[in-house]
C-alpha positions, 0 to 999 in steps of 0.5 A: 782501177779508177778512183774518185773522191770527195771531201764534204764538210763531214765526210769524206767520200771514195768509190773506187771501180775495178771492172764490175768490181766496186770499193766503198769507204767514207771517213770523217773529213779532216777540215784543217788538213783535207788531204789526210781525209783522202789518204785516211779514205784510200787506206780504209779501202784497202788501195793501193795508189801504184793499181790506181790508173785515174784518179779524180779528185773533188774538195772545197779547199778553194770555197774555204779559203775565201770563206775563211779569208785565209788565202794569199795575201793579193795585190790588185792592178787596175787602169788609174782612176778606177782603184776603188772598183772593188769596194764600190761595187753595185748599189744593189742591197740584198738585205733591204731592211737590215739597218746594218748591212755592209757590203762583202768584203773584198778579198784584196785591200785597199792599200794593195791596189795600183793604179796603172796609166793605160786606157783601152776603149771598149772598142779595142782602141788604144786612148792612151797607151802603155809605158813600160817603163813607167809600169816597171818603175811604179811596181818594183817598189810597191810589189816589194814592199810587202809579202804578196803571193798573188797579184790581180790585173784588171783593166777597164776594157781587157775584154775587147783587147788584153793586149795591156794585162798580158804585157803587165804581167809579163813585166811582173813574172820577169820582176817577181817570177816567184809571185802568181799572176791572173790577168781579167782576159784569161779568167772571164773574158767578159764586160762588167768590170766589177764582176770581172775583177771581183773574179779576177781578185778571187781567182789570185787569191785562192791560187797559191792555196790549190798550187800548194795544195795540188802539189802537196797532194801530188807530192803523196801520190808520187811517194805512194807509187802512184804513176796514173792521171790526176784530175780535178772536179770544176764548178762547171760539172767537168773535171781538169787535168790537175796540172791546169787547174793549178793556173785556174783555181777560180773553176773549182769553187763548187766542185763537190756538188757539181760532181754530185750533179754529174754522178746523178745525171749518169746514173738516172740516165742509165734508166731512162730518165733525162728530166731530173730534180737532184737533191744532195743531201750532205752533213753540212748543207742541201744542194739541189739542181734541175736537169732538163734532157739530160742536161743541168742548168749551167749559170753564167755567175755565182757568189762566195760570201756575195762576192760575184764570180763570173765563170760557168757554174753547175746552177745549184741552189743550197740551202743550210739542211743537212746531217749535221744541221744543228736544230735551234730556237731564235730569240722569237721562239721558233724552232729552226734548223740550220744554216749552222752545222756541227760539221766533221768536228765534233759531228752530230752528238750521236757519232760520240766524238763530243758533240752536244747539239742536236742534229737531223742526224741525230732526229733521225737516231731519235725517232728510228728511221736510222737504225743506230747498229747499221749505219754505214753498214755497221762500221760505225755505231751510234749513240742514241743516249747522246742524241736523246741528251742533246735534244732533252734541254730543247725538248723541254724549252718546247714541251714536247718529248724529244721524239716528238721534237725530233719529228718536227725537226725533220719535217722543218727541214723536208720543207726548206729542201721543198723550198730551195727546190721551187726556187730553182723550178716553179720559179723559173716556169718549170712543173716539178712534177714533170721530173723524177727526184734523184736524192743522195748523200747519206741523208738524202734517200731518208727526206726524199719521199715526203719532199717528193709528196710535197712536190707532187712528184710521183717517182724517185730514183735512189741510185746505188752506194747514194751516200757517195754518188758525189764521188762517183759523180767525179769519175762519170765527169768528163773533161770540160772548158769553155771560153767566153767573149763579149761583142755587142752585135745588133741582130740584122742581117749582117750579125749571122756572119758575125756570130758564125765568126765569133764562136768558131773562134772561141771554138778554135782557141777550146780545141788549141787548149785541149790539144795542148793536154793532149786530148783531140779525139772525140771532142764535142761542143755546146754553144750559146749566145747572151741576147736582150732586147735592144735597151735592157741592162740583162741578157738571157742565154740562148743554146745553139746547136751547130746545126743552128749555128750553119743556118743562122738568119735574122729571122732564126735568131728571133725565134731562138731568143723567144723561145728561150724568152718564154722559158724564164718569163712564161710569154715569149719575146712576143708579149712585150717585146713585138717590134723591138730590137735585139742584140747579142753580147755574150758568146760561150762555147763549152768544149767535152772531152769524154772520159766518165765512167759507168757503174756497173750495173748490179749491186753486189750480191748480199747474204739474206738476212732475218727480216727485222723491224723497227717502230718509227714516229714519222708525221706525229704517228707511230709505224711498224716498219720493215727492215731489209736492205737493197739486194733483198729489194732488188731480188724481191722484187716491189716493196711496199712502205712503210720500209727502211732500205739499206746500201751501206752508204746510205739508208732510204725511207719509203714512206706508206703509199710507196712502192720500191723496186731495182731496175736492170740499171741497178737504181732503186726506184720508188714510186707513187701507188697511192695518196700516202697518209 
C-alpha cells in the first residue's frame, strides 16, 4: 500500500492506493500538533502502518515556524565588516506609499552575529586567510553564552570557493557537536550575498524544528510497525527521502501546494492535456500555477514573510481565497474576502466547532451550491443555521438578504482567483485560453466554471477524489534535487566549452547524491542556464535539453536566449538588444528519480441513487439545480448544467452552458457548449 498525506491549514488530507483499490479520508488538521492530523487521517482510513510500504509526506511545519517566528534560536556567522547584511537588505520598498513600512524582520538578531577575519575573492582567491585558532577562540565563548540550536555560516564569496565555511563548521561541529550547522555553498551555491544568506539563516532556522519533527514522526511510524520508505514533499515539486531532508529543511517551505501541482500535472496528463492552469483551492488560501508541456514553471527565488529564499521553487501564486476565507467590510466600506481565515480552529461557523464569522464556506451552504446532508460524502454535516447567524450582522451592515450577500462573496472571490491567475499568464505573455483549468481541493471544482468563463477558458479538467489531490500529488512525485553554481561567462566562442564543463559538474556532483541514497536507475536531468545582456543587473532562465548542451556555439546560445527573451518580454532579444553582448551566470542542473504512482483509472462503481435537486442563487438568480454524483455522470454520459457533481471529496459546480462528462482516464472533464448566462 502507498500513502500520501497532506497537512492544510484546515484539513487534513490521505489517500491511500492499494492496486486499483483506493482509501480516502480528511480530518480536520490539528495546527499546534500536525503529526496528530496525520495519525487521526490513517486511523480514519482504517490503515494499518505495518501494510504501508511507501509513505510520502507534505506539511507547512517549516512555513509556520518562520511565520510564527517560532524556530530555533540561530547564530549568524559572516566575513567581518559584513555583520549587518541581514538587516540592511535591498533599498527596494514594496509598499511604496505606506508611510510605516519596515523592512521584514530577520529571523536571526543582531547581537548573535559574528563577524570572522576571512576574505574570498569572487574569484576563488584567497586575500586574507583563515586562522583557525583565532576561529576557534572568538566562537567557543560566544556560542557558549547562549542557547543556540542552530548556527548559519555565510561568507562573502563561498560560492566561488567553500573552502572557508566548510572549515568553520567543522570547527563548530567538533566544539558543540550537538548544534545544527548550514554553510551558504551547501543550501544555495549562488552570488547575492543577502539572498543568499537570507536563505542560509532560514534554512537553520527551521532545521531543528523539521529534525524534531521528522524524527517524532518516525518515532510513531516505528512504534506503528511501519518498516516501509518514508519521503518528504519539496517546494521544487519533487519528494526527498526524510532522512535527507533532515539536513536540508529550506526545501520543504512550500511542500503542499507544490504537490498539488504534481498531482494535477499527472492526472490531467493521463487525458492528454499538457498545458495546465492549476487552480487549488484550500480552506485557508488559493494557489494557482501555469504548466506548459506538461512541465510547471519553476522559479529560482521565493519569499516568507518577505524574506527572500533562493532555492528552486514550484512557481506558485496565491492568494488569501479559500473555504474558510472570512467575508469582512473595511473601514471604507467595501466588502472583502480574505486574506484572514477562520482556519481549522474553529473553521467556518457551518462545521459547528464555535465559528462565528462568515466563510466562503459557509456562502456556499447559504445560497445551496453545497448541499449540507452530503458534504464529504455525508461524514460531516453542516449547519446551515450557524451560517445564516454568521453572515445576519454583515448582512444587515449592507442591506441585503444573507443569500444575497453570500452570492456577492463567492463572486468576490471568483475575481481575486481570476486575478492571481493573469498574474502568473497574461502577464508573462502567456493566452489563458490556450490551457485547460484543472481545479482541486474541497472548493475548487465549485469556482471553477465561472473562473474559467471569466478567463475565456473553454475546458476544465476536474480529476477524481479532487478534495485530496494534494495528497495524491505526494505519491505522483518523484524523487528530485538539483545543484546550482554561479560563473560569469561572457558568451564567445570559448563559453560553449566552458558550459559544457560547468553543468556536466553540477551533473556529476547530482548523481554522486543520488547514489549516496541508493537511487542510480532511471535518472533523468534538466538543465538551464541564467543569461542577461551584457551590463543588466537580472538574468532570464534559459532551458537547455542534453541535445543542445553537445551542440552548443556561440551562434546557438544567441538563439536559446531570444527565444527565452521573447517569452517574458513579448519581442526577443532582437528588439533591444541587437549588438549587445551576452553572459551566463547561473547554472542548475535538476536531477529525477521516478517513483510516482498513477490513479487507477476508474472511480469506484457507486449504487444509483434517486435523482434529486436543490434551488441555488448563483449570479443574483435562482436555478433549479440537478443533484448526482461522479459514477452516475461517468455511466451517463454528458450532463448538462445547471448541475451539482459529488466525489466524496469534493463537489463541482457546472454552471449553465456547460456540458460534463468522465473520460477513460476517470477526469471529469467540463466543457464549454455555449455562452452561459
Amino acid at each position: 500500500m502507498r500513502v500520501g498525506i497532506e497537512v492544510g491549514g484546515t484539513f487534513t488530507d490521505l489517500i491511500a492506493l492499494d492496486g486499483e483499490a483506493v482509501r480516502v479520508a480528511k480530518v480536520p488538521s490539528v495546527p499546534a500538533r500536525p503529526e496528530e492530523g496525520v495519525f487521526a487521517a490513517l486511523t480514519a482510513a482504517g490503515i494499518a502502518l505495518d501494510k504501508v510500504s511507501d509513505l510520502v509526506h507534505g506539511s507547512t511545519v517549516a512555513t509556520n515556524a518562520v511565520l510564527e517566528r517560532k524556530g530555533g534560536l540561530t547564530a549568524f556567522i559572516t566575513t567581518a565588516g559584513f555583520r549587518d547584511l541581514l538587516f540592511i537588505q535591498r533599498q527596494d520598498r514594496p509598499r511604496v506609499y505606506d508611510l510605516a513600512y519596515r523592512k521584514p524582520q530577520a529571523v536571526v538578531e543582531r547581537r548573535d552575529v559574528i563577524e570572522i577575519e576571512e576574505r574570498i575573492l569572487a574569484d576563488g582567491s584567497v586575500a586574507t586567510p583563515l586562522d583557525l585558532a583565532r576561529v576557534e577562540a572568538v566562537l567557543s565563548p560566544r556560542l557558549a553564552a547562549r542557547p543556540f540550536k542552530a548556527v548559519a555560516i555565510c561568507f562573502l564569496n563561498a560560492y566561488a570557493d567553500p573552502r572557508h565555511e566548510h572549515a568553520v563548521a567543522a570547527v563548530i561541529r567538533r566544539l558543540f557537536p550537538a548544534l545544527h550547522v548550514s554553510c551558504s555553498a551547501d543550501i544555495s551555491r549562488e552570488f547575492r550575498e543577502y539572498e543568499r544568506a537570507s536563505t542560509t539563516a532560514l534554512s537553520a532556522y527551521v532545521q531543528p524544528i523539521i529534525d524534531s519533527y521528522i524524527g517524532r514522526f518516525e518515532e510513531r511510524l516505528a512504534r506503528g510497525g511501519f518498516r516501509g520508505r518514508f519521503s518528504v514533499m519539496q517546494s521544487n515539486g519533487g519528494r526527498l527521502p526524510a532522512s535527507a531532508m533532515r539536513e536540508n529543511a529550506i526545501s520543504a517551505l512550500f511542500s503542499g501546494p507544490a504537490a498539488g501541482v504534481a498531482g494535477a500535472v499527472r492526472q490531467a496528463g493521463a487525458s492528454a492535456h499538457a498545458n495546465l492552469i492549476t487552480f487549488d483551492m484550500g480552506g485557508t488560501s488559493t494557489d494557482v500555477c501555469l504548466v506548459t508541456d506538461g512541465r510547471p514553471n519553476l522559479a529560482p527565488e521565493t519569499a516568507v514573510d518577505g524574506l527572500p529564499i533562493r532555492t528552486p521553487v514550484v512557481d506558485i501564486a496565491s492568494v488569501g481565497a479559500g473555504g474558510g476565507s472570512i467575508v469582512w467590510r473595511d473601514a471604507g466600506g467595501m466588502l472583502r474576502v480574505g486574506p484572514r481565515s477562520a482556519g481549522a480552529d474553529p473553521g467556518p461557523a457551518c462545521y459547528g466547532r464555535g465559528g462565528t464569522r462568515p466563510t466562503i464556506t459557509d456562502a456556499h451552504v447559504i445560497r445551496g451550491s453545497i448541499p449540507p446532508e452530503s458534504f464529504l460524502g455525508g461524514r460531516m454535516r453542516l449547519d446551515v443555521d450557524a451560517a445564516r447567524a454568521a453572515f445576519a450582522p454583515l448582512a444587515r451592515e449592507f442591506a441585503m438578504t444573507p443569500e444575497a450577500l453570500a452570492d456577492s462573496a463567492i463572486r468576490l472571490a471568483d475575481a481575486n482567483v481570476v486575478r492571481a491567475i493573469q498574474l502568473i499568464s497574461t502577464e508573462l505573455g502567456r493566452d489563458p485560453r490556450d490551457y485547460a483549468l484543472v481545479p482541486f481541493g474541497g472548493a475548487g471544482p465549485l469556482h471553477a466554471g465561472r473562473i474559467a468563463e471569466d478567463l475565456g477558458l473553454q475546458t476544465i479538467v476536474v480529476p477524481q477524489n479532487a478534495g485530496v489531490l494534494s495528497a495524491f500529488g505526494l505519491l505522483a512525485s518523484d524523487f528530485t534535487q538539483y545543484e546550482t553554481a554561479t560563473r560569469r561567462v561572457i558568451v564567445d566562442a570559448a563559453a560553449p566549452g566552458a558550459m559544457r564543463a560547468q553543468l556536466a559538474s553540477l551533473r556529476e556532483r547530482l548523481a554522486a547524491r543520488f547514489a549516496g541514497l541508493g537511487m542510480v536507475e532511471g535518472l533523468k536531468f534538466v538543465y538551464s542556464l541564467q543569461m542577461r545582456f551584457i551590463g543588466q543587473a537580472f538574468e532570464i532562465e534559459v532551458p537547455l535539453t542534453e541535445a543542445d548542451i553537445d551542440t552548443l556555439t556561440e551562434e546557438s546560445l544567441r538563439e536559446h536566449f531570444d527565444r527565452a527573451h521573447r517569452l517574458v518580454y513579448m519581442d526577443g532579444g532582437g528588439a533591444g538588444g541587437a549588438g549587445k553582448g551576452l553572459e551566463a551566470v547561473g547554472y542548475r542542473v535538476g536531477a529525477t528519480s521516478p517513483a510516482g504512482a498513477p490513479l487507477p483509472s476508474k472511480p469506484p462503481p457507486s449504487a444509483s441513487a434517486a435523482p434529486r435537486h436543490v434551488e441555488v442563487l448563483e449570479n443574483r438568480e435562482w436555478r433549479r439545480c440537478a443533484v448526482t454524483t461522479r459514477p452516475q455522470i461517468d455511466a451517463g454520459g454528458n450532463a448538462q448544467g445547471p448541475l451539482l457533481i459529488e466525489d466524496g471529496t469534493a463537489t463541482v459546480y457546472v454552471p449553465p452552458g456547460w456540458r460534463a462528462h468522465c473520460d477513460p482516464a476517470g477526469n471529469l472533464i467540463l466543457k464549454r457548449s455555449k455562452e452561459s448566462p
